[in-house]
C-alpha positions in Angstrom: 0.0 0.0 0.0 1.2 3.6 -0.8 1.9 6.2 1.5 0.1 9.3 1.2 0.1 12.0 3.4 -2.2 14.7 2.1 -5.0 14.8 -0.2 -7.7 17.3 -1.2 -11.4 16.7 -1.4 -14.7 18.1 -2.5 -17.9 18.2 -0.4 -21.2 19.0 -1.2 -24.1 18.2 1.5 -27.5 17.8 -0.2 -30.1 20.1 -0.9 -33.4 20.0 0.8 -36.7 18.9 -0.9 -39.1 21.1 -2.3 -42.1 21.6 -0.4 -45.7 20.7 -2.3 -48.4 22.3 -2.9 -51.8 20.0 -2.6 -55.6 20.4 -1.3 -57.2 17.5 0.4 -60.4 16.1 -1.3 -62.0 13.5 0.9 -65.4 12.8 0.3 -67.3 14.1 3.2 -64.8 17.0 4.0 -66.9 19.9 2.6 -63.4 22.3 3.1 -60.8 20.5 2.7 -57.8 23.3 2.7 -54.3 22.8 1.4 -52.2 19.8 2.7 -49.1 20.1 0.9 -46.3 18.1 2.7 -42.5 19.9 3.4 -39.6 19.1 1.9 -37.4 16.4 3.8 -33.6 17.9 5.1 -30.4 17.4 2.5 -27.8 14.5 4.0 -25.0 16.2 5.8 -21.4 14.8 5.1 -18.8 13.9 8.1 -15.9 12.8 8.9 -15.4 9.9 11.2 -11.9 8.9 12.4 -11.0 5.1 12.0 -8.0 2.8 12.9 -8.6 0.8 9.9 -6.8 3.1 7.9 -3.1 4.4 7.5 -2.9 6.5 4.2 -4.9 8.9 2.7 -4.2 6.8 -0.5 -8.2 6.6 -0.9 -8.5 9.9 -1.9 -6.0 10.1 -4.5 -8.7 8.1 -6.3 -11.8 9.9 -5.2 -12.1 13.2 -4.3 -15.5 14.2 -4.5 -18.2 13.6 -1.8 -21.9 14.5 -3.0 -24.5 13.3 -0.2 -28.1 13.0 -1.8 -31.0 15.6 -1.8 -34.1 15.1 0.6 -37.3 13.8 -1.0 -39.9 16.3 -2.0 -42.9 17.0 0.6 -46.1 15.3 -0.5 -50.1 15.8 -0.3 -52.0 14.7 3.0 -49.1 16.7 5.1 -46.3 14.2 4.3 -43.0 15.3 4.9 -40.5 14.4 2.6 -37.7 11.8 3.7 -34.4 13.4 4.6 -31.5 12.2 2.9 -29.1 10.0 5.0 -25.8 10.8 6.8 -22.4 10.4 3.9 -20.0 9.5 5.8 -16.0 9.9 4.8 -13.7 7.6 7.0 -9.8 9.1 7.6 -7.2 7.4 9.5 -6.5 8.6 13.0 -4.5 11.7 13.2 -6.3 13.2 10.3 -6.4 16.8 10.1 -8.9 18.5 8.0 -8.3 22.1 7.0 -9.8 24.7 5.2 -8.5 25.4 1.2 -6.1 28.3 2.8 -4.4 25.4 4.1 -4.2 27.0 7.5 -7.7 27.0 8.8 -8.5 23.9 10.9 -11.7 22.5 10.8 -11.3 19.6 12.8 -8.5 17.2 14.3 -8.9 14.0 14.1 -7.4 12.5 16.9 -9.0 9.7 18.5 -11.0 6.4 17.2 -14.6 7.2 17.0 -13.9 11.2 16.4 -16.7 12.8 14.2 -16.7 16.0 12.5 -19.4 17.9 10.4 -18.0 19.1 7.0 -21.1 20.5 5.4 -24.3 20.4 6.8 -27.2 19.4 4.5 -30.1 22.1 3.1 -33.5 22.7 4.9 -36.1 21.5 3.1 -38.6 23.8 1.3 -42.1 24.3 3.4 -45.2 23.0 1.8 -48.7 25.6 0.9 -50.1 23.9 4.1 -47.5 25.9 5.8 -48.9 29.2 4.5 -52.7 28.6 5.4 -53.7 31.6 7.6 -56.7 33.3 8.5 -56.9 35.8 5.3 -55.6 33.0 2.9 -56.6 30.1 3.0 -55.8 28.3 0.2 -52.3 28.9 -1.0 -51.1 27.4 -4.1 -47.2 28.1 -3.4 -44.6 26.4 -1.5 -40.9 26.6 -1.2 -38.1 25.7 -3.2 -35.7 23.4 -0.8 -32.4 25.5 0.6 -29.1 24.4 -1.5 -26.2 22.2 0.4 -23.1 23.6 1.4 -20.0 22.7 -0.2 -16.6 23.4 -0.4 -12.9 22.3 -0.9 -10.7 21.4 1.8 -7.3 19.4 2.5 -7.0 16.6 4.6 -3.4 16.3 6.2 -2.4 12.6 8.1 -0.5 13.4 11.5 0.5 10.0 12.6 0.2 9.7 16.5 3.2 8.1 18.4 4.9 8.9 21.1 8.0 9.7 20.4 9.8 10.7 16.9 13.1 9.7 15.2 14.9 13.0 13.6 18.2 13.3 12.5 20.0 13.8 8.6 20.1 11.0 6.6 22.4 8.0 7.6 22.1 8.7 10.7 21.1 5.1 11.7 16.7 6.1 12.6 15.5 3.4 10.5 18.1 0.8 11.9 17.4 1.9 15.6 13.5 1.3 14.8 14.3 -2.3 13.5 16.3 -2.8 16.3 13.5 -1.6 19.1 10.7 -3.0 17.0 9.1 -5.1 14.4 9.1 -2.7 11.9 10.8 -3.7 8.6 12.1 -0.3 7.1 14.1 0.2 4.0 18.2 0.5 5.5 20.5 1.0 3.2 24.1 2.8 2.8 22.9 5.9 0.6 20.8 9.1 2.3 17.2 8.8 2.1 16.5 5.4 1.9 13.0 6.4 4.4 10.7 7.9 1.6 8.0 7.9 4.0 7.4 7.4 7.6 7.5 4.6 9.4 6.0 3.6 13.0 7.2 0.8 15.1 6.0 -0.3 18.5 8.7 -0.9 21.1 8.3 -3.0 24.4 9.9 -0.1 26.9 9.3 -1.0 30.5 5.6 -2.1 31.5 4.2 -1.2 28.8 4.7 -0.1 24.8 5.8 3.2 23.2 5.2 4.1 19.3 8.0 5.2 17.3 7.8 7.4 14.4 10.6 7.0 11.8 10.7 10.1 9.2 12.8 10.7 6.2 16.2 12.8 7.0 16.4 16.2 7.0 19.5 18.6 5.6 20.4 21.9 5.6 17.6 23.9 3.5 14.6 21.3 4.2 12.4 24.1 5.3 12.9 25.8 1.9 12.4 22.3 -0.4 15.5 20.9 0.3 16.1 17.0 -0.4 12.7 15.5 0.4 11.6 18.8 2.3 10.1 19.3 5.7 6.2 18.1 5.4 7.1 15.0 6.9 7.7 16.8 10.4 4.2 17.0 10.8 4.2 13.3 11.7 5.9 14.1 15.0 4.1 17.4 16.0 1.9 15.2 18.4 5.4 12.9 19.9 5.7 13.4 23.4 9.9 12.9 23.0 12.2 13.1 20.3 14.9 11.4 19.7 17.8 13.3 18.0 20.0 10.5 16.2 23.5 11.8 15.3 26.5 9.3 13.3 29.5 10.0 15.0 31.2 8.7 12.2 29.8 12.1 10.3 32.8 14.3 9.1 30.8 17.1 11.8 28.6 15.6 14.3 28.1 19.2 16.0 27.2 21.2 13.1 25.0 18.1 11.9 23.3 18.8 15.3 22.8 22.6 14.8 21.5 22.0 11.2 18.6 19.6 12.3 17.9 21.8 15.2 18.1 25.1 12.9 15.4 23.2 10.2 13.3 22.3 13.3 13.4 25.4 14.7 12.0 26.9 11.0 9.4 24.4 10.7 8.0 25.6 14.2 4.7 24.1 15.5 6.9 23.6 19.1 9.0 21.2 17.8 12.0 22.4 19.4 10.1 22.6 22.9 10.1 19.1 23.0 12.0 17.0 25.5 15.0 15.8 23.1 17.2 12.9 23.9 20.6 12.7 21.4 21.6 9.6 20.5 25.6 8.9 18.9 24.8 6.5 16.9 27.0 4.0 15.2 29.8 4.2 18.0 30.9 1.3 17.9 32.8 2.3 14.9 34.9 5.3 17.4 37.0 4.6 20.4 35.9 5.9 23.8 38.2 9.1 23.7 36.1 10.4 20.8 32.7 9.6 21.7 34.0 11.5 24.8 34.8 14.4 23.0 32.1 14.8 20.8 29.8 14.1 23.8 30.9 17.1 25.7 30.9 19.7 22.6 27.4 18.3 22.3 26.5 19.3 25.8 28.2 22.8 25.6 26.0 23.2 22.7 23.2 23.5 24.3 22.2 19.5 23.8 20.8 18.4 27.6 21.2 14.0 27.4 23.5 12.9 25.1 23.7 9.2 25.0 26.6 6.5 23.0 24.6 3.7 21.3 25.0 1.5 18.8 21.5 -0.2 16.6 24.4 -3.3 15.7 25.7 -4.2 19.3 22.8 -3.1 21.3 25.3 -0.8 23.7 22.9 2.3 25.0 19.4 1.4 23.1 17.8 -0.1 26.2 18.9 3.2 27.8 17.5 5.4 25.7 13.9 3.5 25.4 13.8 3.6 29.0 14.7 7.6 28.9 12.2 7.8 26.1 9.3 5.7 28.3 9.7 8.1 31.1 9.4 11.2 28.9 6.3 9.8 27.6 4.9 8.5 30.8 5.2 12.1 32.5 3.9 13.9 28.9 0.9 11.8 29.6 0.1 12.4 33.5 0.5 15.8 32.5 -2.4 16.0 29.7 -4.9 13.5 31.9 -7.5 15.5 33.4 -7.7 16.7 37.0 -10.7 15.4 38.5 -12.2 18.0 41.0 -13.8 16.2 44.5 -15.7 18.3 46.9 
């Protein structure tokens, strides 16, 4: 199945019914009087959230949501049927946004989460509607109120709990194999992650989702390599973890550049509690992972840790840093209950 990340739709809610105009004409009922039916309500179209799905691949395919009209009011006071619900199912995580691309209509963040795109037309009143003491036999009724509709974007967040960033090479996609059951794409050439991949890693008593994104490099904020969309998919990670080779030609400098694209991106990323990880270190000598450790701190960097994907050295470390970083993120967003 294809990745895709962002995809933008058409929606159009239905129109209501037109109201009727008809007279009743029952045998004994010397006067009988209009008894034309309303118009039934337009089907409204929503979004629900579901775990089923992983891609916005769907609407690549389809991008165009019509829900139906209501049925027409009939005689003998009948109300026309309104039109049913059309409901579009996104993965979890889904944003939906305006056409400005900025505007957010809803966030999709949990299983079951339901959002009204466009709400259907009222339908049209009937002439029974219109009877009144001066006229009392009205041969007009109303047209049924048009849908609304209107283009938006749809934008996949993935939720995990903490985020792999670093440049490319830097050993992410290994140290999700490693920690999970994920099967990325590792290779010995930059950007072998396309897309992003999530793997779920047994860290203490319980699990902790890892999102693996493609690499970023100096100018990703501006289009650079594969860009910097893909940071979206760690906006909602309680922890990062900032992977650096320590076989690079600068590990410092490839810190500063990830922080500097991270830091024009925005959306808090660089608030977030970061762990740095040396990876690959069991290809330097203690002396230099020393060294490069403490430029790293003076930095500005506040846990640097030595680990290696290959040997194992420092990756139970860091999931445990990581689990505790998630663990407090959590007890600080669950709600306060108030007791009298």
């Amino acid at each position: 199945m294809k990745f895709l990340d962002e995809a933008k739709i058409f929606v159009k809610s239905g129109d209501g019914g037109n109201g009727c105009v008809a007279f009743r004409r029952e045998k004994y009922i010397e006067f009988g009087g209009p008894a034309g039916g309303n118009g039934g309500r337009g089907g409204d179209v929503m979004a629900e959230a579901v775990t089923a799905l992983n891609t916005l691949i769907d609407f690549r395919y389809r991008q165009h949501f019509k829900a139906r009209r209501g049925k027409p009011g009939e005689g003998r006071d009948r109300t026309g049927a309104s039109a049913n619900v059309l409901t579009i199912r996104v993965p979890v995580g889904t944003v939906i946004l305006e056409d400005d691309k900025e505007t957010v209509v809803a966030d999709m963040t949990a299983k079951g989460t339901t959002a009204t795109l466009a709400r259907g037309g009222k339908g049209g009143r009937g002439n029974a509607a219109f009877k009144t003491s001066t006229n009392q036999a009205p041969r007009r009724a109303e047209g049924g109120f048009p849908g609304e509709e209107r283009w938006l974007w749809l934008r996949l967040k993935l939720i995990a709990d903490a985020g792999l960033v670093g440049m490319p090479n830097a050993g992410k996609s290994t140290f999700l194999s490693v920690v999970s059951h994920a099967k990325p794409k590792i290779a010995d050439y930059p950007f072998t992650t396309l897309t992003p991949q999530l793997g779920v890693a047994q860290a203490g008593d319980g699990e902790t989702v890892i999102a693996d994104i493609p690499g970023l490099i100096a100018g990703a904020h501006e289009g650079t390599g594969l860009g910097d969309r893909f940071l979206g998919h760690v906006e909602r990670c309680s922890a990062l973890l900032h992977l650096i080779d320590i076989s690079a030609q600068d590990p410092v400098a490839n810190w500063h550049t990830v922080h500097a694209e991270l830091d024009a991106y925005g959306h808090g990323l660089t608030e977030k509690p970061e762990i740095v990880g040396l990876s690959k270190c069991d290809l330097a000598d203690d002396e230099i992972i020393a060294a490069i450790r403490a430029e790293l701190i003076a930095a500005g960097a506040s846990q640097v840790l030595a680990l290696s994907s290959v040997t194992g050295a420092g990756v139970r470390e860091a999931l445990a840093i990581i689990a505790a970083t998630v663990a407090e993120s959590r007890a600080d967003k669950e709600p306060v209950l108030w007791t009298p």
